[in-house]
N, C-alpha and C positions, 0 to 999 in steps of 0.2 A: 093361769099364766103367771101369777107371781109365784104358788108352788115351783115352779121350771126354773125360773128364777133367781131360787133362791140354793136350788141344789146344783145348777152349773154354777155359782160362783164359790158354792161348796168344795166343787170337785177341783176346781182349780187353785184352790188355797190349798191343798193337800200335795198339789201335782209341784207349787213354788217350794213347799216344803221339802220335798223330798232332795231337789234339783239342790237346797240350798245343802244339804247333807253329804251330800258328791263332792259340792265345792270345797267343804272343808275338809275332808277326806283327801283332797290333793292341793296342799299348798304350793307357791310358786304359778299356780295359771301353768301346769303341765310343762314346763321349760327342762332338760332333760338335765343330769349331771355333768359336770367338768368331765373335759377329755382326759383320760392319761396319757401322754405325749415324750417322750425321751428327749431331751437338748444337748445341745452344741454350742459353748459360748467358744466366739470366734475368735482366736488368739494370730497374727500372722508370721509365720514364719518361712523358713528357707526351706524350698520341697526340689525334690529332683525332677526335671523335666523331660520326655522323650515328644520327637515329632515321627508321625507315621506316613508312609509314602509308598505308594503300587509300583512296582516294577517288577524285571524279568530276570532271572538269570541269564549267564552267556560266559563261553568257554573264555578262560584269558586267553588261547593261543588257538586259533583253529584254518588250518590248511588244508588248500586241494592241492589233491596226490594227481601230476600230472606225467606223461613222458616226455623225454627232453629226444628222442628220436622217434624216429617212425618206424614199426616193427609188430611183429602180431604177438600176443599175450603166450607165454610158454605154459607159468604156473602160477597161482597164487594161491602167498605162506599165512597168510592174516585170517583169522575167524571175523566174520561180520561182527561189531560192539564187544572186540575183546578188548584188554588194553592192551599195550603195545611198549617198549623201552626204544629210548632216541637209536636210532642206526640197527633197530629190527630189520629182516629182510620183507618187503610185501609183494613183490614183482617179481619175474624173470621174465625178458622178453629174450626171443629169438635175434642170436647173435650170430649167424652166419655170412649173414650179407655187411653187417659191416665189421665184420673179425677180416674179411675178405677186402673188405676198403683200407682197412690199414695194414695190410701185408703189401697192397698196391702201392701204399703211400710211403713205404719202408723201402720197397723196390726203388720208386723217384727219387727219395733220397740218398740212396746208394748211386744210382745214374748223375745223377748230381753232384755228389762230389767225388764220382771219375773225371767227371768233364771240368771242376774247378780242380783237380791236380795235374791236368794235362794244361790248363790254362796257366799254370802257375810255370810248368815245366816250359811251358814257351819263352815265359815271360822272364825268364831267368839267362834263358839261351840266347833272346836278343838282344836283353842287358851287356853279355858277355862278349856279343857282336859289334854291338853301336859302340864300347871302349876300343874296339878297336878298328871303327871305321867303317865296317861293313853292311851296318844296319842306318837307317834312317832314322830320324828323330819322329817320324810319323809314325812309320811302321813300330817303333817301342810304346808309342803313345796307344796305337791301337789296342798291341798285345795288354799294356795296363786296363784300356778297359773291359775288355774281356774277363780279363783278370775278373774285377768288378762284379760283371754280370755276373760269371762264374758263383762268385759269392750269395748273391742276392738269391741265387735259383736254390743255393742249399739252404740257405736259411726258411728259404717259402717250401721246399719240402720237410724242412723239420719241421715245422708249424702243422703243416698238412696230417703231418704221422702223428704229430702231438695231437689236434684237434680228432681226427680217427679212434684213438684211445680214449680220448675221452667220451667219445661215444658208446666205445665199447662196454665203459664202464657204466656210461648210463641203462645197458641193458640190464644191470643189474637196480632194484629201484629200491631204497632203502627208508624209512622212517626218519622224519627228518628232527624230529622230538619226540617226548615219551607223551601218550595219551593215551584214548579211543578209539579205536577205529569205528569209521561210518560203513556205510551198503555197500556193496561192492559195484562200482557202475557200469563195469567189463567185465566181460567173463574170458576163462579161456579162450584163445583161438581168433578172436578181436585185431583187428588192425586197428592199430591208435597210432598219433601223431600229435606232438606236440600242440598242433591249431583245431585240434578235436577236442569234447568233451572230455570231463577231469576221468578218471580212474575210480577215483575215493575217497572219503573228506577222512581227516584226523584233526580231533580237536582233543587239547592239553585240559582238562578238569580240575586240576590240584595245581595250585591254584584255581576260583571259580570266583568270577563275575557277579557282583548284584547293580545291575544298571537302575537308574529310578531319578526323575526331575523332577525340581522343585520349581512352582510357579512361580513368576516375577513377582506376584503379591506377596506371596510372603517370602520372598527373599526380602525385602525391602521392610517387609514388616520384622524379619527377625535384626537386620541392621540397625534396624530404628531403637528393639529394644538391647542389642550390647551398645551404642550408643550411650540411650539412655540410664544406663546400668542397673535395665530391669529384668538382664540374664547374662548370666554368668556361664562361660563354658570352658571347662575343662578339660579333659582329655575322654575325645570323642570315641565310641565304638559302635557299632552296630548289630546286632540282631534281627533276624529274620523268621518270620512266621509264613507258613503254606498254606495254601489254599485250602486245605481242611479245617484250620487254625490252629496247626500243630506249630508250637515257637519251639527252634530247633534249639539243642544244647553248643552254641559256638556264636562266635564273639568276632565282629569284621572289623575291619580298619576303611575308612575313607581314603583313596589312593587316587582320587579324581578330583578337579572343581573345574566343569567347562566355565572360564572367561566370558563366554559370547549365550545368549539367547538362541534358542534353535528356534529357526526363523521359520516353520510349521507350526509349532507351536508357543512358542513366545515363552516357555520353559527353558532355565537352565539344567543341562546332565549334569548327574553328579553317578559315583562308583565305587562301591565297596567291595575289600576283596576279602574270599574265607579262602582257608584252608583248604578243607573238604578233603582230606585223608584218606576217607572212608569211601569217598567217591559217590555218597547218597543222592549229595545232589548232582541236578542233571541242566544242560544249558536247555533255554525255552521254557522252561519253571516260570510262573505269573508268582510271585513275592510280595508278602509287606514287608519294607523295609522300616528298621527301629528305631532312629539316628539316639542314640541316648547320650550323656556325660553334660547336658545342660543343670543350669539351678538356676530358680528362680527367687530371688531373697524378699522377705516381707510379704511372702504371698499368702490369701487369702484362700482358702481352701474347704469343701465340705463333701460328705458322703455321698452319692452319686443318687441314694435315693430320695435324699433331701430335694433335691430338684425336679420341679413338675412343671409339666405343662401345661399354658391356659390358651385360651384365646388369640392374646394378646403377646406373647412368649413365653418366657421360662422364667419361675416366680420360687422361692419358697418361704416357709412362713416362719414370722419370728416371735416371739413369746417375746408379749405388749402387756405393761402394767395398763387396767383397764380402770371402770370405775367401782367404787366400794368394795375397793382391797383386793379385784379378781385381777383374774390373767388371761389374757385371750391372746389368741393367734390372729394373726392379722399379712394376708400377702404383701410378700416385697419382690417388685421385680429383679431381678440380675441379671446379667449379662457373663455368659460364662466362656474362658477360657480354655486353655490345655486339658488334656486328661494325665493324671498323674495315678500310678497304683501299680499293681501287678495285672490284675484283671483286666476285662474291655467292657465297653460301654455296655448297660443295659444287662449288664449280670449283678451288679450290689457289688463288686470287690474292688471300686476305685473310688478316685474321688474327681471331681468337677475343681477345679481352678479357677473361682470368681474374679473376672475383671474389674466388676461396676455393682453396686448396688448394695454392698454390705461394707459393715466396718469393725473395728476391733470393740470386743463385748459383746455384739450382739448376740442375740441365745435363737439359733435356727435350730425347728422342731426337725426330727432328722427320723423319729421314729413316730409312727403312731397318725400318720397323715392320714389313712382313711377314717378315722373319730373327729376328724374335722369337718360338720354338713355345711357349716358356711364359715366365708370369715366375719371374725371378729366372737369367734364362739370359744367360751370358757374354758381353759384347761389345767389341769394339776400337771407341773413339767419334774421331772425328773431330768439328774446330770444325767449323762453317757458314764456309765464304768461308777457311776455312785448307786448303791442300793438302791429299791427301789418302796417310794412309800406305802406303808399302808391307808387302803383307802377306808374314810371312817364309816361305820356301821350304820347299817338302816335300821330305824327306827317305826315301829308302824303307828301310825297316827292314833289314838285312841278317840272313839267318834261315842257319844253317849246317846242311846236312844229317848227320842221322845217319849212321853207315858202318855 
C-alpha cells in the first residue's frame, strides 16, 4: 500500500510538470493578436443628396381617335405602333350619304334665297304703292316681314350647308398630333358613330412623363430640413432607373408639384418630364425616379460597409483608446440617414449619411469588421489611403528542457 503510494504521487508530479511547460510556451493565457482594421476619422462636410421614388411612366399627350359622324370604316392608312406626324391621314369613312346631305342643303339654300328675292321684289313694289296711296300701311308692314323671314330661312340654310361640309370633311380622320399609334379597334367595313367606341388611341411620347408621390411624411420632413437649413437645393433634375436597374443616360426636369394630397393615398403627385428622342421609353414603364441637385452641408458620412447590423439596429465600430496603450473597437449605435454615392445600397459603392450617433474625429473601422469576435477586442487601425503597417514578427518562445 505505501509502495502505490508513493508512485501515483510520482506520476502526478511529472503529469504538473509537463502541464507547467505548455504554459510557458504560450504567453498571454492564449488571447489571440490585434485585429488589422482600416479607419475613417470623421471629418463633416457638404455631400450631394438624391431622394429615390417608384413611379410610372405616362405619355404627355395621349388621345382617342374617335368619329365625329356616323359612317362605315372605308380604309385605314396607320400601321398599328408606328409613329405618326400631327395631320397624318388614319381614316377614310364612306362619304356618300353625307356628300348627298350637303348637295341637299346647297339645293335649300338656293330655294331660299329665291323666295328672300321675291320677298324683297314685293316689298319694294308696295313701298312704291303705299307713296302713292294705294297700299296699306298693313299690307307694307306685312310684306317687311316676310321680308324678314325670307332672310332668316337663308341664313338657317347656309348654316345647314355649312354644318353638312363639315361633316363631309370629318369623313376624312386625320391625326390630331405627332405620336404613336395604339391597336386598331375598327376594322374596315365597321359602322361607327360618334356615341360608339374610340377607333384608336395616339399617345405623344417625346416628350414622356415620369409620374411618382411623395409621402406626406416626408414632404414635411424635407420642409422641416430647408427650414432648418440642413439642405440646400439647387437646381433640381431628375434621373430615371428601370426595372432591371438600368439608370438611363438623360436628365428630367420637374414640371409638376400637386398643391393637394391625393386623398386615396394621402401622397402628394409630383412629374418629371424627359425628352425621350429616341422614343425608348414607353408609357406604363414601373420607374425609380432620382430627384437629385439637393446638398446636405456639415454632413456626417461613412462607407456603406462600415454599417452593420445588430440586434438592436445599425451600429458601427469605432477605434477606442483602451487600457495599457491598446486600441479596441467598441459598437456605437447610429441612426442613419440618406444614401449618397453613385452606387445602391448593399453593393460597397456608396455611402450611409449618419443622422445621430457619430461626431467629428471619430475614427469608424470601415474595413476589417469580420477580425472583430467581440467588442472591445484589440486592433492595429490603419488610415484609409495611408500605407498600410507592418505587422511585427513572431518570435517563437525558447522553452529549455528539463534534465
Amino acid at each position: 500500500m505505501h509502495r502505490l503510494s508513493a508512485g501515483f504521487v510520482l506520476g502526478m508530479s511529472v503529469l504538473l510538470a509537463a502541464c507547467g511547460q505548455k504554459e510557458a510556451a504560450q504567453p498571454g493565457g492564449g488571447m489571440p493578436p490585434p485585429a488589422q482594421v482600416t479607419i475613417e476619422i470623421v471629418e463633416p462636410h457638404t455631400v450631394p443628396i438624391s431622394f429615390e421614388y417608384v413611379g410610372r411612366l405616362e405619355a404627355s399627350r395621349e388621345v382617342e381617335i374617335r368619329p365625329r359622324v356616323a359612317a362605315v370604316i372605308e380604309r385605314r392608312y396607320f400601321e398599328e405602333g408606328a409613329p405618326v406626324k400631327a395631320g397624318a391621314r388614319l381614316y377614310k369613312l364612306d362619304a356618300a350619304s353625307i356628300a348627298a346631305q350637303a348637295r341637299a342643303a346647297g339645293a335649300e339654300l338656293a330655294n331660299r334665297k329665291a323666295l328672300h328675292a321675291q320677298a324683297r321684289l314685293e316689298l319694294e313694289r308696295n313701298q312704291m304703292l303705299a307713296a302713292q296711296g294705294f297700299v296699306s300701311a298693313r299690307a307694307l308692314d306685312v310684306t317687311q316681314t316676310a321680308l324678314a323671314v325670307t332672310e332668316a330661312g337663308v341664313r338657317a340654310a347656309q348654316a345647314n350647308l355649312t354644318d353638312a361640309r363639315v361633316n363631309l370633311g370629318y369623313t376624312d380622320i386625320h391625326a390630331p398630333l405627332s405620336g404613336v399609334m395604339g391597336r386598331a379597334l375598327q376594322v374596315e367595313g365597321a359602322l361607327v358613330s360618334p356615341t360608339g367606341p374610340a377607333l384608336t388611341t395616339l399617345a405623344q411620347i417625346s416628350p414622356i412623363y415620369a409620374r411618382f408621390s411623395i409621402g406626406e411624411d416626408a414632404r414635411l420632413a424635407l420642409e422641416k430640413q430647408r427650414e432648418d437649413g440642413t439642405l440646400e437645393q439647387g437646381h433640381q433634375q431628375v434621373g430615371l432607373v428601370l426595372a432591371d436597374g438600368t439608370r438611363i443616360d438623360a436628365k428630367g426636369k420637374l414640371n409638376f408639384s400637386d398643391y393637394k394630397a391625393n386623398p386615396q393615398t394621402g401622397a402628394f403627385d409630383m412629374r418629371a418630364e424627359f425628352t425621350n428622342a429616341d422614343g425608348n421609353l414607353k408609357p406604363g414603364q414601373f420607374v425609380r425616379a432620382i430627384v437629385e441637385g439637393g446638398k446636405l452641408p456639415d454632413a456626417i458620412s461613412v462607407p456603406q460597409p462600415a454599417v452593420q447590423d445588430g440586434p438592436t439596429g445599425k451600429f458601427v465600430y469605432v477605434a477606442t483608446p483602451g487600457e495599457k496603450g491598446m486600441t479596441v473597437a467598441l459598437p456605437r449605435p447610429v441612426e442613419v440617414g440618406p444614401w449618397i454615392g453613385s452606387g445602391e445600397p448593399g453593393k460597397g459603392q456608396g455611402r450611409w449619411v449618419i443622422s445621430s450617433g457619430l461626431k467629428p474625429g471619430d475614427k469608424v473601422v470601415v474595413d476589417g469588421m469580420a477580425r472583430i469576435f467581440f467588442p472591445g477586442m484589440p486592433i492595429t487601425p490603419s488610415v484609409a489611403g495611408a500605407p498600410a503597417a507592418t505587422p511585427p514578427a513572431k518570435t517563437a518562445a525558447a522553452v529549455t528542457p528539463n534534465k
